[in-house]
C-alpha positions in Angstrom: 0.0 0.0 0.0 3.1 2.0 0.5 4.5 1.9 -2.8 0.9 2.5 -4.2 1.1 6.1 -2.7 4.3 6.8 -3.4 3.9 6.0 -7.3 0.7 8.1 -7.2 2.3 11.0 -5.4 5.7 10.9 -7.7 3.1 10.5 -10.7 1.0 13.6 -9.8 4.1 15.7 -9.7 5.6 14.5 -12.7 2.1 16.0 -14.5 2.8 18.9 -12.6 5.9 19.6 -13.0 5.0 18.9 -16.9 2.3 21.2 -16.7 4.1 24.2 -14.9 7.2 23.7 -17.0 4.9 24.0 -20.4 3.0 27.1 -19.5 5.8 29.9 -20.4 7.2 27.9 -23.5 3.4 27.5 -24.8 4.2 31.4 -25.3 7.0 31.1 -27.4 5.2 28.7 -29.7 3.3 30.9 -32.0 5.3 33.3 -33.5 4.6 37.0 -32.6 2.6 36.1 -29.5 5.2 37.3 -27.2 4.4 40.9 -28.4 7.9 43.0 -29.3 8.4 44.9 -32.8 6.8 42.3 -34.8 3.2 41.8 -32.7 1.6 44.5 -35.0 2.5 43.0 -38.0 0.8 39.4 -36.9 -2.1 41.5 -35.5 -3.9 41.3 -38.9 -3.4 37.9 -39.3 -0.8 38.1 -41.9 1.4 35.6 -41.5 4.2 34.2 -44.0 5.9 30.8 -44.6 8.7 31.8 -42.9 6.3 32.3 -39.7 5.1 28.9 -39.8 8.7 27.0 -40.4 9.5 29.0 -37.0 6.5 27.5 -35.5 7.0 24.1 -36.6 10.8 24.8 -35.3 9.2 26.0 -31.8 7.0 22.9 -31.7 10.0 20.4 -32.4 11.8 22.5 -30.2 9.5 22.1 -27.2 8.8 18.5 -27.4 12.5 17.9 -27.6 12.9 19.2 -24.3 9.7 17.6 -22.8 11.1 14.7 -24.1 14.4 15.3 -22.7 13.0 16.3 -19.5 10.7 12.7 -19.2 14.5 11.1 -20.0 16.1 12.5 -17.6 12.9 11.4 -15.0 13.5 8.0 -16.3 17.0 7.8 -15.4 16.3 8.7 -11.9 13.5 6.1 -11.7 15.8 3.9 -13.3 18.5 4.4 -10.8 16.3 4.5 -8.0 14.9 0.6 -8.5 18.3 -0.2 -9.2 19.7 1.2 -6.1 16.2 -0.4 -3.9 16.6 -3.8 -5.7 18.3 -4.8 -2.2 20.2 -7.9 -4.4 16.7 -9.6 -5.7 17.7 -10.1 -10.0 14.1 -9.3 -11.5 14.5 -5.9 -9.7 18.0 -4.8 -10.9 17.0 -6.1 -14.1 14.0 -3.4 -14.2 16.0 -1.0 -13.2 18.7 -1.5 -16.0 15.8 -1.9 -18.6 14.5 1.3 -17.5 17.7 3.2 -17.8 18.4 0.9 -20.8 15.0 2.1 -22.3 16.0 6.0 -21.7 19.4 5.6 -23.3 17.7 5.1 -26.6 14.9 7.1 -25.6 18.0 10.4 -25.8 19.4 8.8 -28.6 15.9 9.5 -31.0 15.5 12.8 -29.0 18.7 13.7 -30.6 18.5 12.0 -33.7 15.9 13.9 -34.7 17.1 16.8 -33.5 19.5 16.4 -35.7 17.4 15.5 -38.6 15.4 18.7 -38.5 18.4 20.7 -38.0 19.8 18.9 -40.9 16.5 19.6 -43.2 16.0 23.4 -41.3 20.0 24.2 -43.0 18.6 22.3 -46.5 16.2 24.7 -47.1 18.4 27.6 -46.1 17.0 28.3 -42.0 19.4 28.2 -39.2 17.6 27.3 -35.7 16.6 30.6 -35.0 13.9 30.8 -38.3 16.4 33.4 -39.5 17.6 33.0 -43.2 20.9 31.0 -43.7 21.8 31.6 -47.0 25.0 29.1 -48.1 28.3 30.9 -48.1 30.9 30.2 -50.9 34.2 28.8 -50.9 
């Protein structure tokens, strides 16, 4: 009944944790919501390509780090069995699966990170959304 509680109690604050962490990135998502020099321009609704390549950038962006963030909470779960197992096999084996699991889980977080990177330089964007026109030799 002990472990019950604590899984619900660790639970509920990983969702709020989530939830509290999203709120001042879901600003940052729509370009021209965070007001500045170019709020009038998006006031009429006249948005460009351009403004929804940045948003899709934003939107990568900030599921990368959720996704980071959920990592990094499986590594600590992960260690924490592993360091509770207490010598029984089936419990250090969870605990390496589970940190096993968010090994690969970072290594797609940064795979595609580096996949849109890669496609955001193809068609001339660095990270920012700002043009990055190809320099010659």
């Amino acid at each position: 009944m002990k472990i019950n509680f604590f899984k619900k109690v660790l639970s509920l604050l990983t969702i709020a944790i989530i939830a509290l962490s999203a709120l001042p990135a879901a600003a940052q998502i729509v370009p021209g919501s965070g007001g500045g020099d170019n709020a009038a321009k998006y006031a009429d609704g006249s948005y460009e390509l351009n403004d929804f390549i940045i948003l899709g950038k934003n939107v990568a962006a900030w599921i990368l780090g959720i996704v980071g963030s959920l990592a990094l909470l499986f590594f600590i779960y992960g260690g924490i069995m592993f360091l509770i197992a207490g010598g029984k096999e089936e419990q250090i084996k969870k605990g390496k699966d589970i940190i096993t699991a968010a090994i690969i889980g970072l290594i797609l977080v940064f795979a595609s990170y580096l996949i849109i990177a890669f496609f955001m330089r193809l068609m001339g964007l660095s990270w920012d959304g700002s043009i990055a026109l190809p320099t010659q030799l």
